[in-house]
C-alpha positions as CSV (number, residue, x, y, z in Angstrom):
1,X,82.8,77.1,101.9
2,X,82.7,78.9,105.2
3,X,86.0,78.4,107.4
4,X,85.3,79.0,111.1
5,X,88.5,79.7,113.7
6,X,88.7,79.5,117.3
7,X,85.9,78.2,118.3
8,X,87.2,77.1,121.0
9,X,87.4,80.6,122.5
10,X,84.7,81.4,124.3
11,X,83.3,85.5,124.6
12,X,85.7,88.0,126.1
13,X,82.7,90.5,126.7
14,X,81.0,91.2,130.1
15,X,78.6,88.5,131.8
16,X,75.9,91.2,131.8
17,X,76.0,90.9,128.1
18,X,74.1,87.7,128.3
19,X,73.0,88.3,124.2
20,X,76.5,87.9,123.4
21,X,76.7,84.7,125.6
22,X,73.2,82.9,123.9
23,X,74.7,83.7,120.1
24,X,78.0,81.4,120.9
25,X,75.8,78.9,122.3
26,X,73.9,79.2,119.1
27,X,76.9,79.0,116.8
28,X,78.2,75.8,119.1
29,X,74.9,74.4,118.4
30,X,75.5,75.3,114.6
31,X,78.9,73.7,114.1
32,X,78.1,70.4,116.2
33,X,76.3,67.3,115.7
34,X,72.9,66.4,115.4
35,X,72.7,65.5,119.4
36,X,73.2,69.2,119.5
37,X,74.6,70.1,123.3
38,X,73.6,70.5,126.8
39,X,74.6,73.2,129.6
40,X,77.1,70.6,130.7
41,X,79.1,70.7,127.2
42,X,79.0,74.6,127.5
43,X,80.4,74.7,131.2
44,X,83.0,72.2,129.8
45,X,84.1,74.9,127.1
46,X,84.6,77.8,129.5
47,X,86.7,75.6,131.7
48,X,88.9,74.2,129.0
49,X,89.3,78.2,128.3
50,X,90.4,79.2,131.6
51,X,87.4,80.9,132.4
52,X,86.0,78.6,135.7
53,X,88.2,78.0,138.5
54,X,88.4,73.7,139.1
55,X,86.9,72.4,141.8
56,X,89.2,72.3,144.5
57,X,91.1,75.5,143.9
58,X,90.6,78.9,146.1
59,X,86.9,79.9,145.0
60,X,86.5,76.9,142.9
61,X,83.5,75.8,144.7
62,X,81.8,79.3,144.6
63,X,83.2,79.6,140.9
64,X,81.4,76.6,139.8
65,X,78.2,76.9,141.4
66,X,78.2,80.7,139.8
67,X,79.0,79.5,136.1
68,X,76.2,76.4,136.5
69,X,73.8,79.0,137.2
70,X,74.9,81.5,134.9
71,X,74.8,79.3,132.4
72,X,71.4,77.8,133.3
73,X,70.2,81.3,132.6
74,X,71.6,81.4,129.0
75,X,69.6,78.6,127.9
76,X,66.4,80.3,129.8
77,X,67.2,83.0,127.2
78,X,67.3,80.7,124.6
79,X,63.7,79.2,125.7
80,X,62.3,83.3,125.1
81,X,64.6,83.6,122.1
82,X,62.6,80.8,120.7
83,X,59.1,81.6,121.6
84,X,59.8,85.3,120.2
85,X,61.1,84.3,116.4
86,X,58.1,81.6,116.4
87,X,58.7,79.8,112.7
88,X,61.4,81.7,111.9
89,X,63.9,80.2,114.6
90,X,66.3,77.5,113.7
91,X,66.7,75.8,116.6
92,X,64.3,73.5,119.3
93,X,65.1,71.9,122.5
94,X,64.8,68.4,122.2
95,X,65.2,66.0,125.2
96,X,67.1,68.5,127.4
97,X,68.8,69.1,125.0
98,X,69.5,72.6,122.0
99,X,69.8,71.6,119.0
100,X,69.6,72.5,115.3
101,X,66.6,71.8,113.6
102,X,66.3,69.2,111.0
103,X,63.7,70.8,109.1
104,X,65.4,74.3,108.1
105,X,63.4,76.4,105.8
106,X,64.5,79.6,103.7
107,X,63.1,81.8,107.1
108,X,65.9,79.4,109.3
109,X,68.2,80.3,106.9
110,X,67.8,84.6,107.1
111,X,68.2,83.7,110.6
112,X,71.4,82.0,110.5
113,X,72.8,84.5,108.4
114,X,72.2,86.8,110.4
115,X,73.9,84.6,113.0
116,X,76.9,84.2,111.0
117,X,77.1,88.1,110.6
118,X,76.9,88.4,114.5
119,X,80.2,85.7,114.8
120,X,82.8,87.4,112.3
121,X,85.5,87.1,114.5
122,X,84.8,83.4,114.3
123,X,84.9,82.8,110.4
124,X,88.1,83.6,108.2
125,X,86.6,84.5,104.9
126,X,84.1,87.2,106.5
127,X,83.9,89.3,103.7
128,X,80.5,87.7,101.8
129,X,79.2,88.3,105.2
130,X,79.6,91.6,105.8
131,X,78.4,92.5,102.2
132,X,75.7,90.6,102.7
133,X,74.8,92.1,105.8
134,X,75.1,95.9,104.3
135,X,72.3,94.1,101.4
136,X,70.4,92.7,104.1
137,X,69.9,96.3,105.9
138,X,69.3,98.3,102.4
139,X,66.2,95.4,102.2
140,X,65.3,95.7,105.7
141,X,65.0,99.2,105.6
142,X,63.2,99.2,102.0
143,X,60.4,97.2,103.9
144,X,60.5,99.5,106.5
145,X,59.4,102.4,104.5
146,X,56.3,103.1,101.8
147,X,57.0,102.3,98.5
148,X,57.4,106.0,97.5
149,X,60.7,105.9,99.7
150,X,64.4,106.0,98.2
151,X,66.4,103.5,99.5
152,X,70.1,103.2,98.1
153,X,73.9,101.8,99.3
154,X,76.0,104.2,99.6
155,X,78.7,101.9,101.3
156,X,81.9,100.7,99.7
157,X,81.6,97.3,101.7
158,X,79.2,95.5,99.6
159,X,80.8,96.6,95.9
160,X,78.3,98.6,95.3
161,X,77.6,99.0,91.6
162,X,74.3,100.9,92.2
163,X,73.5,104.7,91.6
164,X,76.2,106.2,93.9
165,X,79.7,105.0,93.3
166,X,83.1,106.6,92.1
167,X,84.8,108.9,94.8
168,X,83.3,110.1,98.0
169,X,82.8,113.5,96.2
170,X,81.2,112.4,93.1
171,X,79.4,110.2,95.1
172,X,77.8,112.9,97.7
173,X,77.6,115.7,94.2
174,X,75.0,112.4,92.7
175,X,73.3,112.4,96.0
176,X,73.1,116.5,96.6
177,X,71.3,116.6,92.7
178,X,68.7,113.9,93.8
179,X,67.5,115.2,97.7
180,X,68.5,118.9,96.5
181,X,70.9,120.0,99.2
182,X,73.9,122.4,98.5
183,X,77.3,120.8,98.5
184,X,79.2,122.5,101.6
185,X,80.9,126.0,100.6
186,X,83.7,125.3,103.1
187,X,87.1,124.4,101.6
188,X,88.7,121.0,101.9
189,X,85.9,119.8,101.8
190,X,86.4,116.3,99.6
191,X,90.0,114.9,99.8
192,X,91.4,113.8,96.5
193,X,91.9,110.3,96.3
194,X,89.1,109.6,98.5
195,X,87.3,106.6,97.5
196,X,85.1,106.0,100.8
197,X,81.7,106.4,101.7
198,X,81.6,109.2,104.1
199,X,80.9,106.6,106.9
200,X,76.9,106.1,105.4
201,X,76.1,102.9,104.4
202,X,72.1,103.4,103.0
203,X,70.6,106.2,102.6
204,X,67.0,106.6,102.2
205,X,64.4,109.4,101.7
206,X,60.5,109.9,101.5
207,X,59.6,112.6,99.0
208,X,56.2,113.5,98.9
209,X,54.1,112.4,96.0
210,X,54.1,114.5,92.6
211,X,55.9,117.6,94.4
212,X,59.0,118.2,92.6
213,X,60.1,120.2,96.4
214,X,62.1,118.4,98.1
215,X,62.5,120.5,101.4
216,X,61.8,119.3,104.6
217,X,61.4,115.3,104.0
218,X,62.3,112.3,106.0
219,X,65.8,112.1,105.4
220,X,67.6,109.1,106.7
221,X,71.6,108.1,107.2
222,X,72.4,104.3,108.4
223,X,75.8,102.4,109.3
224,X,75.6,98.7,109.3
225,X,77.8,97.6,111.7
226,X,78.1,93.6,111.9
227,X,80.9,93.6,115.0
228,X,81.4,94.0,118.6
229,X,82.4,97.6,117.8
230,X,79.0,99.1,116.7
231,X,78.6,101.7,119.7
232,X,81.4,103.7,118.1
233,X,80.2,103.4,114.3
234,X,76.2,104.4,115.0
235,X,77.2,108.1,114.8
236,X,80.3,108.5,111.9
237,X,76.9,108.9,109.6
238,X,76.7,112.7,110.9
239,X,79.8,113.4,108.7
240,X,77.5,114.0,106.0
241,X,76.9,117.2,107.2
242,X,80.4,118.2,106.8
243,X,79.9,117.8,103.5
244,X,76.0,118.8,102.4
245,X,74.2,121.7,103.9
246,X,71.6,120.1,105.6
247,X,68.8,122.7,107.5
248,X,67.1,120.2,109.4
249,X,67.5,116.9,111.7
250,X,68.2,113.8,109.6
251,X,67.7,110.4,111.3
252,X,70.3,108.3,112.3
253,X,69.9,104.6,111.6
254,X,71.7,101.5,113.0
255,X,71.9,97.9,111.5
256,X,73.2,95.6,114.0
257,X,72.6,91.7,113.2
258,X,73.2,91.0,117.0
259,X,69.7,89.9,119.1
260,X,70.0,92.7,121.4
261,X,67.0,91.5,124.2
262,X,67.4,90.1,127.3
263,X,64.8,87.6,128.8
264,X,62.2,90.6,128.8
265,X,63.0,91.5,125.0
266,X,64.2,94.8,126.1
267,X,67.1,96.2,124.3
268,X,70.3,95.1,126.2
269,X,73.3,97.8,126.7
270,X,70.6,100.7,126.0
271,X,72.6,103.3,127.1
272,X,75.0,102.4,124.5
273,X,72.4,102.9,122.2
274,X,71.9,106.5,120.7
275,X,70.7,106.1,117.3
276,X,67.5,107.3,115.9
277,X,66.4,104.2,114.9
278,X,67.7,100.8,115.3
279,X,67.4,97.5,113.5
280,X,68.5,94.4,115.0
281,X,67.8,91.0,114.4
282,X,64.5,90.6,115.6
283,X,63.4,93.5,113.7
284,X,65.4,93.0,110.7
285,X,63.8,89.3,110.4
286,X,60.2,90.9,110.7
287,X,61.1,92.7,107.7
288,X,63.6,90.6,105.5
289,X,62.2,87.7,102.7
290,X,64.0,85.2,101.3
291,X,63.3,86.0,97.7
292,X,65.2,89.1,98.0
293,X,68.3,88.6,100.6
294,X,68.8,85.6,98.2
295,X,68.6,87.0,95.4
296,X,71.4,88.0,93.0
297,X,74.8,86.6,93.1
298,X,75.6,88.3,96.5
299,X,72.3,86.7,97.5
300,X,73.5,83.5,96.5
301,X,76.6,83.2,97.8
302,X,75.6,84.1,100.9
303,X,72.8,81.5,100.8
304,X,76.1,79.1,100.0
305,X,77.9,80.1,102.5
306,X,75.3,79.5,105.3
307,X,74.3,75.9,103.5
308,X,78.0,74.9,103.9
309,X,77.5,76.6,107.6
310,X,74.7,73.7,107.9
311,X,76.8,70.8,106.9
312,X,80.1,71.8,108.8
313,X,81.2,70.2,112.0
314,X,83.7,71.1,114.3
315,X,85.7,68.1,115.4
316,X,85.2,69.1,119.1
317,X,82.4,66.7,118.3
């Protein structure tokens, strides 16, 4: 059972940042009724939170007719948002009004997940989502390469019981016998105690068929990062070269499950963005099918979680 906190609170993030802005709406929309809401019930939460001036204060008037428009533009965004995800997007406007579809399918469901993952700081018992979201991005990126390519979890996040786990350094010695790179020679190298994962969350490669060489391959590192704070986590996957000696580039890769577009689909804060590659929702939901994020027990309670997501309602309502 999902349990959602402060709702009420509306983002703390810059206007610009109008991605942000649409996902809350969407969340609202999640947790209400089936009359869904209107821009007026949105204007009414960031006043109850302090964030509009009342009409009839200093700069109310401008205040207002600022917010009304601002506003207006969110729900523009949530007209292209739903015109870009086609089929796959949980939510219609329906007599002026955004609500939540009655019809949801398996598709509507990746995409709430997805959603969910995006509003941690809204939902006590986060941890299903975040694991999830690290399993969503290993099969995201395992449709995003051939079928020769290894794809693994290296993270710690999502209990990994696959083929790297233990300490960091038996962990990265597994990984430097399968892609053949030398453990650094520098000492200090591995801390004892260290039970991390280096900062890497998947790790992937594309060896080239029957060629038991392994030099000079597509190597990638990627970091799922599932909050507001992802600018600062895309590049802590460049540690493993502190601790394999590796000759070439590898690519950086960065899971986000936040919409990142604006009302042109173009990546929103792109100079935050300095990744090799990125995944966000959009992409991620091109790749991602039911029958494997839902599969498994992490699968499954995730699919659990967003079902009880479905039937809550916040008594704002």
């Amino acid at each position: 059972m999902i349990e959602f906190k402060s709702l009420e609170k509306t983002p703390e993030c810059a206007r610009d940042k109008t991605h942000h802005y649409c996902d809350y709406i969407e969340l609202i929309t999640l947790c209400s009724d089936e009359d869904g809401i209107s821009n007026s019930d949105i204007y009414d939460r960031f006043q109850e939170d302090g964030k509009i001036s009342s009409i009839g204060t200093e700069d109310g008037a401008e205040s207002n007719e600022s917010w009304v428009a601002e506003i207006g533009n969110w729900f523009v965004e949530l007209e292209v948002r739903s015109r870009s995800y086609g089929n796959c997007y949980p939510f219609e406007f329906k007599d002026s009004r955004f609500v939540l579809r009655a019809d949801l399918d398996d598709y509507h469901l990746m995409y709430l997940g997805l959603l969910l993952c995006s509003s941690l700081r809204y939902i006590s018992n986060s941890s299903v989502l975040s694991s999830a979201f690290e399993y969503a991005s290993l099969c995201a990126m395992e449709r995003y390469l051939p079928e020769v390519a290894e794809v693994h979890i290296f993270g710690v996040s999502s209990g990994n019981c696959g083929k790297y786990v233990g300490s960091l350094e038996n962990k990265i010695r597994l990984l430097s016998d399968d892609i053949k790179y030398p453990i650094s020679s520098r000492p200090n190298v591995f801390r004892t105690g260290d039970n991390g994962d280096g900062g890497i969350d998947i790790i992937a490669w594309v060896p080239f068929l029957d060629d038991v060489n392994l030099d000079k391959k597509l190597f990638f590192v990627g970091q799922s990062a599932a909050t507001m704070e992802w600018a600062k986590k895309q590049h802590s996957v460049e540690r493993i070269k502190s601790y394999l000696d590796i000759e070439h580039t590898l690519l950086n890769c960065l899971y986000v499950p936040f919409d990142m577009r604006d009302n042109d689909r173009n990546i929103c804060e792109w100079t935050l963005v300095t990744t090799d590659v990125l995944f966000d929702r959009h992409r991620m939901l091109k790749l991602l099918k039911p029958v494997e994020l839902f599969s498994g027990s992490l699968g499954g309670n995730f699919k659990d979680l967003i079902l009880s997501a479905v039937d809550f309602e916040e008594s704002y309502f």
